[in-house]
N, C-alpha and C positions, 0 to 999 in steps of 0.2 A: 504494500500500500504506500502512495506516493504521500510526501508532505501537506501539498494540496488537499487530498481525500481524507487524513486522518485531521487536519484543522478542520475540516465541512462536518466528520463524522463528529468530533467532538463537538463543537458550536452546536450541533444537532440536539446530538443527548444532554448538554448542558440546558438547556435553553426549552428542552421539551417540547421543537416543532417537529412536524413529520418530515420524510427526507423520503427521497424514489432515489432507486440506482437504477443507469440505462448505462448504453454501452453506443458513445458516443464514436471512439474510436480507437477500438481492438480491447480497451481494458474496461472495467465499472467505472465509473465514477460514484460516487452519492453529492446530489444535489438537493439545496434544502430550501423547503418550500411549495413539493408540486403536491405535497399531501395524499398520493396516489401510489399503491403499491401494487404497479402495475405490468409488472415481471411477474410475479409466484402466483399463486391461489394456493388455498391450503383445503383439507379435509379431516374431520376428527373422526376416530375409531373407536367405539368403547367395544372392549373384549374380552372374551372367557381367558384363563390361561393358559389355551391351547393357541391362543389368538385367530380365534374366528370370532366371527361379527357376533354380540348379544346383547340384548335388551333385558335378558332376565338372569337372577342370579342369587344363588341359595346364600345365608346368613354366612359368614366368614370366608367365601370365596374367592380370592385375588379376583381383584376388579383390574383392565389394563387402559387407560388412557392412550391414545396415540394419535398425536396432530400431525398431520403430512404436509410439508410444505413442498412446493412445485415451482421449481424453475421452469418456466413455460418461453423461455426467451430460445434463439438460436446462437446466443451467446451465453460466455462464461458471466458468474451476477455474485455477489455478495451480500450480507445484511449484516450490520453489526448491533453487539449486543453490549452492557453493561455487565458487571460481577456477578450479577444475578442469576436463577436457570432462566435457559433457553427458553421457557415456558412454565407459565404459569395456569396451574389447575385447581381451581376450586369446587368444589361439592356443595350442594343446597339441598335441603332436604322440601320437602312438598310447600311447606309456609315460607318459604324464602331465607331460611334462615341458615350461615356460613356452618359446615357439618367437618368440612375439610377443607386445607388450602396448604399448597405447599413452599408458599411465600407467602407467611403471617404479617398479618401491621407487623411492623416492628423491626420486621427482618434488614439486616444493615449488608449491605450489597457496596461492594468495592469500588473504585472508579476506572480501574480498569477497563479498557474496552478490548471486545475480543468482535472477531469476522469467525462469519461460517462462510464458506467458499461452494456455488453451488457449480458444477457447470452445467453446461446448454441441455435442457429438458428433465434434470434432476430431480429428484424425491430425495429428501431426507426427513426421517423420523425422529419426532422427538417423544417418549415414551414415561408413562409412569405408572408402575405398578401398585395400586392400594387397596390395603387390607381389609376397609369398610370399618377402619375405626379415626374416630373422632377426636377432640382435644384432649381426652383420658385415651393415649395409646393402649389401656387393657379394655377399653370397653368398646364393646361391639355397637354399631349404628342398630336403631331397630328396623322391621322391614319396613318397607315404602317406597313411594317414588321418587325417584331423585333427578336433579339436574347436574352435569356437571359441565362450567364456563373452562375452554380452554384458550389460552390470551399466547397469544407470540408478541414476546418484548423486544422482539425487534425495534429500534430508532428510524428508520426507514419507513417501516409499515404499520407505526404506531395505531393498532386497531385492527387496520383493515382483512387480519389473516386468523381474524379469532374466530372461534366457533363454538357452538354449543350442541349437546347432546343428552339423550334421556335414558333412565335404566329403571328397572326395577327390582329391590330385594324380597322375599318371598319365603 
């Protein structure tokens, strides 16, 4: 990453505007300001342990989260990120209320900034496997329906790659 791109990417994250990377000529750039994350599209996955697709799910059985982000460009693209994970997944139970999150208030994230590198038409997954327990790690959620918000913190696509998904315990 050139001098140029990592001053744009920082100013970016500093400052909490949106930033698109396009590929002006041969390499990314991130330019800030176009508010559109219009390289990727993403798609989120909730799954059994086996990891095929499920909606339903017996009391203490690995839940697996998985947001797919897609370089959909015919070039190489990157997103940069802060200290933080890659992705942020929270769990809601049926009344809207926070069950799970695996970036709490509070959470103190680095300043660090880190690139995920995709190249031309990529998938990369970012995953999280949970137990269906809540802020007492020994207590099991009860059954019900749930939502879970999967958020890419990406600086670039501030928003635009999050998804949501629904499941049921039983």
């Amino acid at each position: 990453m050139g001098t140029r791109e990592f001053v744009y990417l920082a100013g970016c994250a500093l400052a909490s505007i949106a930033c698109s990377s396009s590929d002006d000529s041969g390499g990314s750039k991130f330019r800030p300001g176009t508010g559109v994350c219009v390289l990727f599209s993403s798609e989120l996955r909730v799954e059994d342990k086996f990891r095929q697709d499920s909606t339903l799910f017996a009391p203490g059985e690995p839940i697996v989260f998985n947001l797919r982000i897609t370089n959909n460009d015919d070039s190489a693209a990157k997103l940069g990120y802060d200290g933080c994970p890659f992705t942020r997944f929270v769990v809601l139970d049926s009344d809207n209320h926070d069950v799970f999150d695996n970036v709490p208030a509070g959470t103190a994230c680095t300043q660090q900034l880190r690139t995920v590198d995709y190249a031309p038409r990529e998938t990369k997954e970012f995953e999280l496997e949970w137990n269906q327990v809540g802020g007492d790690p020994s207590t099991q959620v009860p059954t019900g329906q749930y939502t879970v918000n999967a958020r890419d913190r990406s600086v670039e696509c501030a928003g635009d790659l999050d998804r949501t998904g629904s499941f049921e315990i039983q």
